[in-house]
N, C-alpha and C positions, 0 to 999 in steps of 0.2 A: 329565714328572712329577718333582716336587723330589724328589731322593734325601734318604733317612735314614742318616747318619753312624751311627747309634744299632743298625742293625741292624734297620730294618722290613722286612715284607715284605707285599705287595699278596694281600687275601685275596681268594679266587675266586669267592666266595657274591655275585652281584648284588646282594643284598639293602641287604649292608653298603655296597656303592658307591652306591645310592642313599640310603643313610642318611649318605655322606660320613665310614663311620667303617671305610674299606677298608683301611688302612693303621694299622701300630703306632703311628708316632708322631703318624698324627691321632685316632688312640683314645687316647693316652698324655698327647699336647693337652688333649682336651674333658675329659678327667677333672680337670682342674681345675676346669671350671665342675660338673663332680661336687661336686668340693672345698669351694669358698668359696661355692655353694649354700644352705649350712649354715645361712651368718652370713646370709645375706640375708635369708632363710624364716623361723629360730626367733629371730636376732636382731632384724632390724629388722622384720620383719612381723609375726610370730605372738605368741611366746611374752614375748620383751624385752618388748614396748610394755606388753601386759596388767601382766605381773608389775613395770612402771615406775608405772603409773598405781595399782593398786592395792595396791602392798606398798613400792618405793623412793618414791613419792612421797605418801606418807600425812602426812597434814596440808597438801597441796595441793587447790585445790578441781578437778573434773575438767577445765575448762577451763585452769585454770592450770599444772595438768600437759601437755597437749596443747601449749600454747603452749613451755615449754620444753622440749619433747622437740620440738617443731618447730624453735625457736633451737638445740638440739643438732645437729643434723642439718644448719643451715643452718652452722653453724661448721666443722662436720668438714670439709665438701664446701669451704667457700672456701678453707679452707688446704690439701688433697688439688688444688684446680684451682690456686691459686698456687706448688705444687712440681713438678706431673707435667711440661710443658716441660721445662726446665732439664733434667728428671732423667732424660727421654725423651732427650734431647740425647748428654749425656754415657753413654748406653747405648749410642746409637748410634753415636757414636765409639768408644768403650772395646770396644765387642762386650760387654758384662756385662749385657745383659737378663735372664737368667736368674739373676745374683748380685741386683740388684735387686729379683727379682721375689722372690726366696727372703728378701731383708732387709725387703722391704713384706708379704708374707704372715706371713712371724715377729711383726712388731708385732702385727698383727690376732689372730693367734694367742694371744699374750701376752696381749691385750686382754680378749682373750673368756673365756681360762681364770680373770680375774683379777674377773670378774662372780661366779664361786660366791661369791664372799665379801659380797658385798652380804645387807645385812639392811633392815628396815621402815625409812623417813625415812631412808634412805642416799642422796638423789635428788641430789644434787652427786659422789657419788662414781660414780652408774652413768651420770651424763650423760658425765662425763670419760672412763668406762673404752668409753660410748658412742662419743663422738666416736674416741675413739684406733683402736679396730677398722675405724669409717670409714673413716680416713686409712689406714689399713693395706690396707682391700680395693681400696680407691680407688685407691690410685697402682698397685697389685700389678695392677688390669686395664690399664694401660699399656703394662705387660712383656709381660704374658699376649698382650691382643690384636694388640700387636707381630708375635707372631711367626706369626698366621697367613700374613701373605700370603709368606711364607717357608717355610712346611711343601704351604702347596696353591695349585695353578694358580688363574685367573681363576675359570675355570669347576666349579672346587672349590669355590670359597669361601663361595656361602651354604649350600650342604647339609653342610659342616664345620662352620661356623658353627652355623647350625640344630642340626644334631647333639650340639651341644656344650650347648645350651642346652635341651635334648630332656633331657639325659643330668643336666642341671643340677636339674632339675626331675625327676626319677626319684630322684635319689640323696639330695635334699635332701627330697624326701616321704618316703622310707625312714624317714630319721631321726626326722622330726617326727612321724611317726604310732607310734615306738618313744618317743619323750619325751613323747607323749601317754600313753602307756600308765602311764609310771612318775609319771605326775603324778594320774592319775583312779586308778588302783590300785595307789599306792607299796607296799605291803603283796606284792605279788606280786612286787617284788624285792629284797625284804630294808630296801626307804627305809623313815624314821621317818614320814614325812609329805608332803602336797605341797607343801610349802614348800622342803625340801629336796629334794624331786625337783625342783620348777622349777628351784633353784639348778644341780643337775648337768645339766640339761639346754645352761647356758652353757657347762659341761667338757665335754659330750659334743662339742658342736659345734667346741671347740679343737681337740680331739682329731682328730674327723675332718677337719677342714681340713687340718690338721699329717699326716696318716698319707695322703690322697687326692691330696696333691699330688706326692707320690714319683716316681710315673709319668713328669709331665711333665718333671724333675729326670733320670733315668736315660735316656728314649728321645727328648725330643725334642734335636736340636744345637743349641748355640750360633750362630747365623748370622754368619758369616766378617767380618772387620771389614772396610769401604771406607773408603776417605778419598779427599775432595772434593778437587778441581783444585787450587786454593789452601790445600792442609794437606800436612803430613808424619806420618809414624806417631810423630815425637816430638815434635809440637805439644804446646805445654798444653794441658788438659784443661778449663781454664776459658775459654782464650782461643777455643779452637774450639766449645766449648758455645757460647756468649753471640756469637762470629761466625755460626755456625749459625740459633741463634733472631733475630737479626737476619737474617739472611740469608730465612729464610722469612717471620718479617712482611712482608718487601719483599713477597716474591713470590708471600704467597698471593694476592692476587685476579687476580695475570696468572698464574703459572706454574700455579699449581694451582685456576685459578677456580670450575671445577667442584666441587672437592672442599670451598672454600672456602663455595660457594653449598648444597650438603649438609649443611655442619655449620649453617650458618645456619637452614636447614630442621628441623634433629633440636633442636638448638636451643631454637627455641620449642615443638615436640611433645615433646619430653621433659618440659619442664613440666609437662604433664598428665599424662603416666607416670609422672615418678617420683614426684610428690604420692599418686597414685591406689597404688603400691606401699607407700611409706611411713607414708600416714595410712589407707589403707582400714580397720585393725582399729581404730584407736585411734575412728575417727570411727565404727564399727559401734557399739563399746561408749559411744559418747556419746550415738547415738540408741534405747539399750537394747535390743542384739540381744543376747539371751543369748549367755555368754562362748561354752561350749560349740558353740554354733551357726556364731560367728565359727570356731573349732578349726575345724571341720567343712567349713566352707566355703573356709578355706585349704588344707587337704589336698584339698580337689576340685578348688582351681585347680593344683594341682599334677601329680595326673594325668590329668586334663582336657589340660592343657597339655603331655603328654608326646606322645600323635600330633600334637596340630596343630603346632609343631614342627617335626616332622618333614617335616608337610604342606605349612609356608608354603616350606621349603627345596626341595619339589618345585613349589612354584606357581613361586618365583621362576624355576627350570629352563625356565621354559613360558610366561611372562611379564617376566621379569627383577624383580630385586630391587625396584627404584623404587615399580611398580606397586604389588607384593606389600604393601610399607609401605603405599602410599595405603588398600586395601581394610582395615589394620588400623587407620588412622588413622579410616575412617569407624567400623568398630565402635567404638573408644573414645568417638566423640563422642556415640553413643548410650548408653555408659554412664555419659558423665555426667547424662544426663539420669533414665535410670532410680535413679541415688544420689538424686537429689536429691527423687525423688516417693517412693524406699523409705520405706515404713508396717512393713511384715512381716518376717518371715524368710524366709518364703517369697520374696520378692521381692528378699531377701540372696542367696540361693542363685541365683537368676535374674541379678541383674549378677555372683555369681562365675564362673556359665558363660562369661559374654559377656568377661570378661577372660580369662577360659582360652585361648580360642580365638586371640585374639591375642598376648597378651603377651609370651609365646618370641617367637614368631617376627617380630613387629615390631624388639626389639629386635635379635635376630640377624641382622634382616638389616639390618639401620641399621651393626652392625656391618662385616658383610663386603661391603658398598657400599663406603663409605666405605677399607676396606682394596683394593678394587679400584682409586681413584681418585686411589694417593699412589706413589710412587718407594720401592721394596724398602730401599735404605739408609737412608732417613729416616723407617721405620715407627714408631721408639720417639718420637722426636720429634711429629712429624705425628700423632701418636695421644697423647700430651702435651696436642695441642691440640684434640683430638677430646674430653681429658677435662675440656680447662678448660670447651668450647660445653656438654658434659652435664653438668659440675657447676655449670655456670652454670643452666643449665635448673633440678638438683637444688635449686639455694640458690632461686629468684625461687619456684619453685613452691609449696614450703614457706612461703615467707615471705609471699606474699602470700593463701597460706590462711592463716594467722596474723592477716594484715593483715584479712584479711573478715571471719573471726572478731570481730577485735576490734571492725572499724566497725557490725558488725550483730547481734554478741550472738547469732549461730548459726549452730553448725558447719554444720547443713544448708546455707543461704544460700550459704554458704562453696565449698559442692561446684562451685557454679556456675560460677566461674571456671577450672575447669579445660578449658571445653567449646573457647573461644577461640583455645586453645595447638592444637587438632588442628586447628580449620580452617585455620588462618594457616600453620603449619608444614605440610601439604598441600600447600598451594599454591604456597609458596615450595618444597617438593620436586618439585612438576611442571615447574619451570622446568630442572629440573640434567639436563643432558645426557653421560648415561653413557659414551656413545663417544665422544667429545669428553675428556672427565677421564683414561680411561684412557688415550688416547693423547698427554695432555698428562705422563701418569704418566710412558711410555716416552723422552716427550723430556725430560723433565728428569732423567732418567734417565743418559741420554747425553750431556746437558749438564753436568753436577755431577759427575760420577764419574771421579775419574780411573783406580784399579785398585783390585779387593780384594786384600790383605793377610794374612796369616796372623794 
């Protein structure tokens, strides 16, 4: 069991060992996805979009707005995927994941406290303060999810995982169903209005990202720096990044095929997730779900999505990870189908269960797959490139809902193409052979390393 430098200690309750949250510094971990939770839920999904469409972007017509808050989102994510390598690199030699991960969360931070100031026809200044918070959460999960396969064994990894993402969705519903409050009845805490309440609700969410990442900062350690066969501990730091990132283009499809064949796989199914994350509210309010309804049905995927969660991190225990994704990739493909016949609210609320149920835990465990299938010294790295395949995914997904948009003159129409991204990625994920990866993990393991180093 990885020791905590930090002072953990192994609590005794089975319960928490099965929630993978037995230990301080993998509780001290997930409460980050506590953290930046926040931005995900009230910034990009919930509260942002609404209050972009209808108050920053006034005098756009609503399709026009949707289309550049879809170009905002596809800009963040390309320049968030053209930094995280290099930056993953230089974490991994330097050992400074966690100075990184503290200077990418701080942007995001800045980002989001700096949305209060947004007023009506401000929609050039919330796209920028947009993008910026992307680029900030974005590179900041490089650092983060770095450093699981360093705090937990193999056989830890998706129920920390899970747990994490269990805990993401608990923490970040808190919020949102307290920013609901002060926006439907600002009067009950001293606000002028809900205009100013929406605005604090982008301070609230600085705040609590800025004060929930503490945890990870004090309990979890820095992981011990290694340097590879051909480096010294006083290599430059440029010359060894850029020898590194070439070093593993070489060798992902032989040394790491496995893992290389996974990212391939998450890849094209992230398409369809992050589009289905990203546009779900904006495209409810296009096909006139009352706003309220949309509220409503966000906070129920959010604790909806608090046991199951929990649940896919015990299916994967019983099944293994692989599988667990395939059964969340066929729910997805059913709810694209139901988007796209949705008439009702009722029928809103219906595909928000059916994404409940997968959502955590598909991506959770896409996450700790893939940290099961790389070499412990080059996690910041190899999860670099893990961000460029999902920001890759994040930018095409977007854009070519954009694009169907445009060719068909309806958002609905549009839903359709996300269905494609879960069969194809499915099936390119049934081909990755887990025991195979991992044990290609351990030899390149032993092959690249020469000693760790203080």
């Amino acid at each position: 069991m990885p020791p905590d430098s930090g002072g953990s200690a192994t609590t005794s309750l089975p319960f928490l060992e099965k929630l993978g949250l037995h230990r301080r510094d993998l509780r001290a971990w997930a409460m980050y996805d506590w953290a930046n939770s926040a931005f995900v839920l009230v910034i990009v999904t919930a509260v942002f979009p609404i209050y972009f469409q209808s108050v920053a972007a006034e005098g756009l017509s609503p399709d026009e707005a949707t289309a550049r808050f879809s170009w905002a989102t596809t800009i963040a994510l390309a320049i968030a995927a053209a930094l995280s390598p290099a930056l993953g690199a230089v974490a991994d030699f330097r050992a400074v994941r966690k100075k990184l991960l503290a200077a990418t969360a701080g942007l995001g931070v800045v980002a989001t406290a700096g949305m209060f100031f947004l007023q009506s026809g401000d929609w050039l200044a919330a796209l920028v303060l947009f993008i910026l918070g992307n680029i900030g959460l974005s590179l900041s999960f490089v650092f983060y999810d770095s450093l699981l396969p360093h705090i937990a064994n193999n056989d830890e990894m998706d129920r920390v995982s899970s747990g994490g993402y269990a805990l993401g969705y608990f923490g970040s519903g808190l919020l949102l169903v307290l920013n609901l409050a002060w926006i439907q009845k600002p009067e009950w805490f001293g606000i002028p209005d809900p205009a100013t309440a929406t605005r604090l609700t982008f301070l609230s969410v600085a705040i609590w990202w800025a004060v929930f990442s503490i945890p990870l900062f004090r309990r979890v350690a820095e992981p011990p720096r290694s340097i590879e066969a051909d480096e010294t501990p006083a290599s430059s730091a440029i010359h060894a990044t850029f020898s590194r990132l070439l070093e593993t283009l070489r060798d992902l499809k032989s040394l790491y095929g496995q893992a290389f064949l996974a990212l391939l796989a998450m890849l094209v199914y992230n398409n369809g997730i992050g589009t289905i994350i990203r546009m779900a509210a904006i495209y409810a309010a296009a096909i006139n779900i009352p706003q309220e309804h949309i509220i409503i049905a966000i906070v129920l995927v959010q604790f909806v999505g608090i046991p199951f969660s929990f649940l896919f991190g015990g299916l994967a225990d019983r099944i293994g990870a692989k599988w667990a994704v395939m059964i969340g990739l066929a729910v997805y493909g059913v709810t694209g189908i139901v988007a796209y016949r949705m008439e009702s609210t009722a029928e809103f609320y219906i595909l928000a269960l059916l994404i409940a149920t997968v959502q955590g835990g598909t991506q959770a465990l896409s996450r700790s797959l893939f940290a099961s299938l790389i070499p412990k010294h080059k996690t910041s790295e190899l999860f670099g490139f893990f961000s460029v395949f999902e920001k890759g995914s994040g930018i095409l997904g977007p854009l070519i809902f954009s694009l169907a948009i445009a060719i068909t003159g309806s958002t609905r129409d549009a839903v359709l193409s996300v269905i494609p991204f879960f069969i194809l990625g499915a099936a390119l994920l049934g081909f990755v052979n887990v025991a195979e990866g991992r044990n290609a993990a351990r030899f390149a393991e032993e092959k690249l390393l020469r000693r760790p180093t203080a």
